[in-house]
N, C-alpha and C positions, 0 to 999 in steps of 0.2 A: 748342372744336375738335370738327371731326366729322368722321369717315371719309367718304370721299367716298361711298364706295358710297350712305354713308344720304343723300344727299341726291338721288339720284335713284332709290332702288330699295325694294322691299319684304321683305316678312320674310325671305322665302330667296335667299341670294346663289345664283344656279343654276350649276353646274360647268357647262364646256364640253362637257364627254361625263357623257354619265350612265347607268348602267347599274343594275342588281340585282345587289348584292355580297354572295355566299355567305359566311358566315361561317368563318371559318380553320379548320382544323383542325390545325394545327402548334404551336400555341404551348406551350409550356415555361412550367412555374409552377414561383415563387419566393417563399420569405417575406421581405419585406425588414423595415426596421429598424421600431418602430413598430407592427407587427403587420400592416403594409400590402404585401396579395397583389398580384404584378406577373405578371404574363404578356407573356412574348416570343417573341423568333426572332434569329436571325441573319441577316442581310440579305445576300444573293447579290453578290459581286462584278461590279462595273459597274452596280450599280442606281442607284447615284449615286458613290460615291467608285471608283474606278478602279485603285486599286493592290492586288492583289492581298495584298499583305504588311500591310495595314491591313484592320483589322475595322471590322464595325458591325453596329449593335442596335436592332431596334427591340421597341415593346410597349406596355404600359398600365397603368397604374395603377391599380389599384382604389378610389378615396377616399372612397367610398361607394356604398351601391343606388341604382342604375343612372347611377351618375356615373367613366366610365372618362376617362382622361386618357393622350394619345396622348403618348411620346416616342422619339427619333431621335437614337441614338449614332454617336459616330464616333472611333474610338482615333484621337490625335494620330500625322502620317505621320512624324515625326523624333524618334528616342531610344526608350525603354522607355515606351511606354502606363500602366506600372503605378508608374511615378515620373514621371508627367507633370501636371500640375494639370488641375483640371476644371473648366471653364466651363459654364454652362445659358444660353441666350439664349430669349427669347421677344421675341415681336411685341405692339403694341400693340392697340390697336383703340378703345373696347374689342373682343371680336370677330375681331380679325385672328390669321392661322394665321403660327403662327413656322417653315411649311413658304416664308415669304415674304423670311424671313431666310437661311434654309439656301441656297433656289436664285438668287433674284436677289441676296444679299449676300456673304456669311462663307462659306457652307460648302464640303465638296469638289468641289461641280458645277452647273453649268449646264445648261440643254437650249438646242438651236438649234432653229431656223425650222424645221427637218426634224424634229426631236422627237430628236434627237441629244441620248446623255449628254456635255458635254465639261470636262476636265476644268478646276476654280478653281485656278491658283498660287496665289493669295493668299487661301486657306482658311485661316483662323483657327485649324485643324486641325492647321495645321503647325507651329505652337507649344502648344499645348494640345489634351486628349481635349476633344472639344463634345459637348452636352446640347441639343437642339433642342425643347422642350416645346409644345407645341398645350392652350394653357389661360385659360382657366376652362372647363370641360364643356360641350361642343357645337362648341368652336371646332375649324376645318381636320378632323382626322382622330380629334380626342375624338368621345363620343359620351354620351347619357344612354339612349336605346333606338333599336338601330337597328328602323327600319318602312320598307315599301314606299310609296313614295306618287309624287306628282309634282308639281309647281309649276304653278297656274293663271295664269292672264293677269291674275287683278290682285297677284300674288306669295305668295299663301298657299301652306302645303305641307298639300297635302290626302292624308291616309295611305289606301289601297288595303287591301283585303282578303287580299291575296297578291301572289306577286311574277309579274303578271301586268299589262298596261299595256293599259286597255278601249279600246275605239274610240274615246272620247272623250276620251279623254287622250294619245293618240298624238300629234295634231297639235303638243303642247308640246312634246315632245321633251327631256320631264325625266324621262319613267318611271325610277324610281329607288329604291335604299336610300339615306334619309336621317337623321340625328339625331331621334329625336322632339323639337320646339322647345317644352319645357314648362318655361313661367319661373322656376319651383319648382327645376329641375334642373341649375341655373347659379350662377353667382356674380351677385350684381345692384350688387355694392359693390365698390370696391379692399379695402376692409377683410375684409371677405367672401369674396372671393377667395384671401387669403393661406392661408387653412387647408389649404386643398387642396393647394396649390404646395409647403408646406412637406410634406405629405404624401406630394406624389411624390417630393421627394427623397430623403426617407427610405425608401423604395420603392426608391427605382433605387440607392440608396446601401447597403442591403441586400443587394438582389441582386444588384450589381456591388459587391461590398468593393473589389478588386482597381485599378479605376478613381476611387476615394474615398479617396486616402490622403494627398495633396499636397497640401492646400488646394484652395478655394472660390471661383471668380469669378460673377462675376452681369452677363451684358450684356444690352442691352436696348434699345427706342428708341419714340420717340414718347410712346402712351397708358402706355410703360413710368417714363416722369415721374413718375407715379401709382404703380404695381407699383414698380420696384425699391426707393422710397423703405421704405415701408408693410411690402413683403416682407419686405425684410431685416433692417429692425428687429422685424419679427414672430420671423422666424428667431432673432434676438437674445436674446429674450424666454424662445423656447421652449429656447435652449440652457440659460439662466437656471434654469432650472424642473429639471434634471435630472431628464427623465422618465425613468422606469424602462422600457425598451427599448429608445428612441429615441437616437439617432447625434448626437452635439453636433456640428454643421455647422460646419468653419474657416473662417468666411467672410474673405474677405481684400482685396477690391477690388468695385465696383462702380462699371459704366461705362455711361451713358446718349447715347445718342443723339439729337438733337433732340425733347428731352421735351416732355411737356405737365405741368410742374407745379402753376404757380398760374394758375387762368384769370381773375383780378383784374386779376395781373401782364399776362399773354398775350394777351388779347383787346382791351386796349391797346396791344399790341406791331404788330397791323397796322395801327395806323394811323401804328404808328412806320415799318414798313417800306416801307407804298405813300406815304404823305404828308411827316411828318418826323418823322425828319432825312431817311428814306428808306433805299433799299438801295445796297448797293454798285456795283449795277448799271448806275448810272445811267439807271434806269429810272421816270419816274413814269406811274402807268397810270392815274391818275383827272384831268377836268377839274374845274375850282374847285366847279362844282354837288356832284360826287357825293364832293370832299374835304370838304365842309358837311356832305351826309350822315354821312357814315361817324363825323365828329365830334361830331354831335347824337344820333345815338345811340348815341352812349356816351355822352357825359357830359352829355347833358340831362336834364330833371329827370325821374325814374321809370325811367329807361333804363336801359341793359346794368349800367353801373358799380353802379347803386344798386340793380338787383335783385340783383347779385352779393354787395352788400353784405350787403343783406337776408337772402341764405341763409346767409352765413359768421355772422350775426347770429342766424338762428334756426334755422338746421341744420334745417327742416320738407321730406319730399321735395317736396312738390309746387311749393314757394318755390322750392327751387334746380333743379328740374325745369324750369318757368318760364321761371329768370333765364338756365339753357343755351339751352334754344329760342329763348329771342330773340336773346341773342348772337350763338349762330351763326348763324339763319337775318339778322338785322338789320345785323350788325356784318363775320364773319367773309366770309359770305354774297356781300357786296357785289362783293368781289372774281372771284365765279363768273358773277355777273349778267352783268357788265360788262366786262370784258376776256378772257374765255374761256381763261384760262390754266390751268397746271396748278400747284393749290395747292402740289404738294411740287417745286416745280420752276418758278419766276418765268420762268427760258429760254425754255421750252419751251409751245406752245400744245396745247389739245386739241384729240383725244385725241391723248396723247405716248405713244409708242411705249417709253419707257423709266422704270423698268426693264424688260426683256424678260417674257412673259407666256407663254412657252412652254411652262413646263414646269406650269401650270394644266391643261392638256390632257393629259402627262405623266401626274400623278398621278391620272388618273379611267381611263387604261386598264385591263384587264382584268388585264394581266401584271404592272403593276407594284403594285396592289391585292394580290393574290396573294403578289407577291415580299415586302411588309410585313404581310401579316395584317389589310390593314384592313377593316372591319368596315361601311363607308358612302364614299357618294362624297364626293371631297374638295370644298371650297369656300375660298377666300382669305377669307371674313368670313362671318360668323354672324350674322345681324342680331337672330337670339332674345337672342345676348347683349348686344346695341347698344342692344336693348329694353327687359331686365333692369337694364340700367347706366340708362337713357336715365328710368329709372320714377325711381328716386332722385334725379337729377341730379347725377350722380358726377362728370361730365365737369367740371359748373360749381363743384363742391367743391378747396379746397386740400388737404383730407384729410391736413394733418399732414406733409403731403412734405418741406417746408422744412425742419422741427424734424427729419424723422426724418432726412434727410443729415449736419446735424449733429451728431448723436446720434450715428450711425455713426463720424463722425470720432472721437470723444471715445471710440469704442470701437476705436478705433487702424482702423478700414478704411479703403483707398483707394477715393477717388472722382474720378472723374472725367465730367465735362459735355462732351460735345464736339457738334458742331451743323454742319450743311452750310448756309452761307447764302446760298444761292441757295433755301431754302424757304422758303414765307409760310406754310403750316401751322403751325410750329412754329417760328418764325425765332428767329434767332440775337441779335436785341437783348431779344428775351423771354428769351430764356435767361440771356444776360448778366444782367439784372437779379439773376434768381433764382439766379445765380452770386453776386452782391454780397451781395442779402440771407439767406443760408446763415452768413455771417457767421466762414469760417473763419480762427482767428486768422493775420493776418499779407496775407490777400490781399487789402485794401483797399490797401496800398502796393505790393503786385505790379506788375509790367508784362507788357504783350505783350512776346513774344520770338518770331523766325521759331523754327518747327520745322524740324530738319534732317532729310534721311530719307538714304537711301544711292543713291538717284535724282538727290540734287545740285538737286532742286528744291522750292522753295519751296509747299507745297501749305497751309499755313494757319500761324495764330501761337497759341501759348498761352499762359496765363496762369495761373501755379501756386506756392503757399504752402501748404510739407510737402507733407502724402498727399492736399491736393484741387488740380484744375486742371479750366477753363473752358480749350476749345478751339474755336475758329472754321477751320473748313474750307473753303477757299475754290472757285470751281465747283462746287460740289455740292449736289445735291439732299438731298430728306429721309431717304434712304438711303444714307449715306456710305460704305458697303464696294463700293458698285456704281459711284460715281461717280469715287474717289478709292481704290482698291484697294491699291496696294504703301501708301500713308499710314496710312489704317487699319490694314491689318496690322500696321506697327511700333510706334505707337503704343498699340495694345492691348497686343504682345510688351512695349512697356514697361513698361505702368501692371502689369499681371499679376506682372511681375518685379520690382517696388518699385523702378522705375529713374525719372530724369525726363522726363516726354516733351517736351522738348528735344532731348533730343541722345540719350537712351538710355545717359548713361555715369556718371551719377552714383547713388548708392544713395539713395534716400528715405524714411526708414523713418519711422514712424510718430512724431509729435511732432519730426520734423526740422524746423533753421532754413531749411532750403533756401526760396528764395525766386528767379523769375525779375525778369530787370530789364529793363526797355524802358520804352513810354510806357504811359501810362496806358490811351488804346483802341486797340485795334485799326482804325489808319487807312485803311490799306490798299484799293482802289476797282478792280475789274476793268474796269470801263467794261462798255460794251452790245457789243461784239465776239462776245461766242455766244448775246445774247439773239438766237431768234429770230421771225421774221417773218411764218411758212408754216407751214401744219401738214405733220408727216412723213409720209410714209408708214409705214402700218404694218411694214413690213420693214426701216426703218430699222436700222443700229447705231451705237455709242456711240462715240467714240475719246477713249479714257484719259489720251492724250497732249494731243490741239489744247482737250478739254474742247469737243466740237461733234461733230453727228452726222456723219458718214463719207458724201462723196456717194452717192449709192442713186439706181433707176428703180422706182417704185411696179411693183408686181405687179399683175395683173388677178387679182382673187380672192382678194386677201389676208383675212389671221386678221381676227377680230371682233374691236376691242378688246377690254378692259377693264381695270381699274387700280383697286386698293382701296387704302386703306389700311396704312400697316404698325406 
């Protein structure tokens, strides 16, 4: 799996607007748990959530010299904040800004076409306080040092003397504060990674007690396959250890999004999805020559599968370094060649207009910089961390994720897998698989069963034995809270509350016999009815209800795409 960005762009994802961002002078320091200095602010109402009677916070982390890590509060809108549970969400990538989760998925708001704050119903917010984290270091609004510099035309970020933009660098139109991208100053491993994560919690769990008293959620999506498994058994580990300072974290649910876990598993999964059995789409997007391809290399002799093998075999980076690059560029790849569609969204062709990209220009204005303290212009992906990750071949590693799900369970947490499958990034028969082989007792005899939501319609089925379930999301993309909004939100409000995501009315506690009954797969076939045929215009929008964009007249002069990763 690869962020899309990486396949057509270089080191620096360049914001849309990009300026010289003065450093704060407002923030408030705090010792949280751990010993880890957090620095904040309180964020101005309508900078994104809208309700005057709900807070939010932003700040950073200090988890080491010159490694801050950016996060984004938001007190839950319904009941007491200080008896409400706490969820942390991050984005994938690796690379990806979990500012990607906040505005096009879960959180209190959106931006429109005009740069309008408006406000999400179906903010995740309004059942639990959210934690929106920007991590490993460098990614969206972390940062390791900020410098002046600007983006040249073959994508380097070349750092300037001052925050002044010479004649020859104007014409890029990146003069800019940006992250210094020094590899050193990142995480380069999922494994790697978790220190820090568990450090800012303990950081924001410190200096917000008040907000940390209910239990512990963990969501997540995509490259989060890798993260949330690793993390949270990190987490596990370090409660084990009862460090002297340190906050033993209630962890109690963990909920993934169309992950990337095993890329053994997954990098066979597309040729499950475009070839067979196929998607639900009824859609096949290759002729017989390029289904030959996509088959010979994987499983011909030296190819995808056996260098994958090779690396879980020798664990060397530069083996599994290797076996990612060719898969993706050989395997996953194929699919970008040749039918021009959008990997996290089979519907839809490029560039897709959805999820909406507006509030990327949003976050690089001057005011709304200001309004959070931040310290650099924003970017949706980091590619110094793509780099970092990309050295090891982390992507093409299993990393333990399988074992650590179920480890989790065995430590009484809920889990849940849920998937939008109408994406070929991360599609939902790959998941399935690594659904099966988790091995939780009792859901090899599970069945699908529709989910019911309080809409009266059918949006996907799950499949669930005790505290773990395997969800299939139907029309939706790789981004399930943007495509399928009222769903997601109940379904989270379930799994968060130990209820079944069914029906939402049964209690499932941990080592429950509860089990769903139906068939064995999820049969279920939308047909080709919203794949479409034309690309949209960029001013496109979305309709939640038909699952198809809403007729529109292209603009003259409409936004630049762009579309990374989440």
């Amino acid at each position: 799996m690869r962020p899309q960005i990486a396949l057509t762009s270089a080191l620096v994802a360049t914001p849309a607007i990009s300026q010289f961002v003065p450093a704060p002078t407002d923030l408030k320091t705090a010792k949280g748990y751990a010993g880890i200095n957090i620095r904040y602010k309180e964020v101005p109402v309508g900078t994104c959530e809208l309700d005057p009677n709900v807070k939010s916070y932003v700040g950073y982390a200090d988890v080491a010299e010159n490694e801050h890590i950016f996060f984004w509060f938001f007190e839950t809108r319904n009941g007491d904040p200080t008896k409400a549970p706490l969820t942390t969400w991050i984005n994938g990538g690796p690379g990806s800004s979990s500012m990607i989760g906040l505005f096009q998925e879960n959180g209190p708001c959106w931006v429109d076409a005009d740069g309008n704050v408006v406000n999400n119903p179906y903010s995740w917010s309004n059942v639990s306080n959210m934690l929106f984290i920007d991590q490993p270091t460098q990614v969206g609004f972390s940062y390791s040092k900020p410098v002046p510099g600007y983006v040249s035309d073959q994508g380097d970020l070349v750092t300037l003397p001052s925050d002044h933009c010479p004649d020859y660098a104007v014409q890029t139109e990146t003069c800019g504060t940006y992250s210094y991208p020094n590899l050193t100053l990142t995480a380069n491993t999922t494994n790697a990674g978790a220190p820090n994560f568990w450090k800012t919690l303990q950081g924001f769990m410190g200096a917000f007690p008040q907000y940390s008293r209910n239990g512990f959620h963990f969501s997540t999506e995509s490259y989060g396959g890798h993260y949330a498994p690793v993390y949270n058994e990190y987490i596990e580990m370090q409660n084990a250890k009862n460090i002297p300072g340190a906050h033993k974290i209630s962890l109690e649910t963990v909920l993934i999004g169309n992950g990337w876990y095993d890329p053994l598993i997954q990098y066979q999964a597309y040729y499950n999805f475009t070839v067979f059995p196929g998607n639900t789409y009824d859609y096949s997007p290759f002729n017989k020559s390029v289904q030959n391809q996509m088959y010979n290399n994987l499983y011909g002799p030296g190819n995808c599968v056996d260098m994958l093998k090779d690396c879980a075999a020798r664990g060397i980076n530069e083996v599994c370094s290797a076996a990612d690059n060719f898969c993706a560029s050989e395997v996953e790849s194929i699919y970008d060649n040749y039918i021009g569609r959008d990997e996290y969204d089979i519907r839809e062709l490029n560039p897709d207009p959805f999820p909406y990209e507006y509030y990327v220009d949003y976050l690089n204005t001057p005011e709304l910089q200001q309004a959070i303290g931040a310290y650099v212009n924003f970017s949706e992906y980091n590619s110094a961390v793509g780099t970092a990750f990309g050295s090891t071949g982390d992507d093409g590693r299993e990393v333990s994720t399988v074992e650590d799900i179920a480890k989790l369970l065995k430590q009484g947490v809920t889990v849940m897998l849920y998937t939008g499958d109408a994406d070929y990034n991360c599609n939902w028969l790959g998941g399935e698989v690594v659904s099966e082989e988790v091995g939780a007792p009792g859901f090899a005899s599970a069945g699908y069963t529709d989910i019911q939501t309080s809409d009266k319609v059918v949006h996907g089925q799950v499949k669930q034995s005790g505290a773990f379930s395997f969800v299939r999301v139907y029309e939706s993309g790789h981004e399930v809270p943007f495509y399928q909004p009222l769903a997601a939100l109940e379904f989270f409000e379930r799994s968060i509350n130990g209820m079944d995501i069914a029906t939402g009315t049964k209690k499932v506690a941990a080592g429950s016999k509860y089990k769903t009954v139906g068939t064995a797969k999820s049969t279920y076939r939308e047909g080709n009815s919203t794949i479409q045929f034309k690309v949209l215009p960029s001013n496109a929008t979305y309709n939640t209800t038909t699952n198809k964009p809403n007729p529109t007249k292209k603009k003259p002069g409409s936004r630049r795409w762009s579309r990374w990763s989440a």
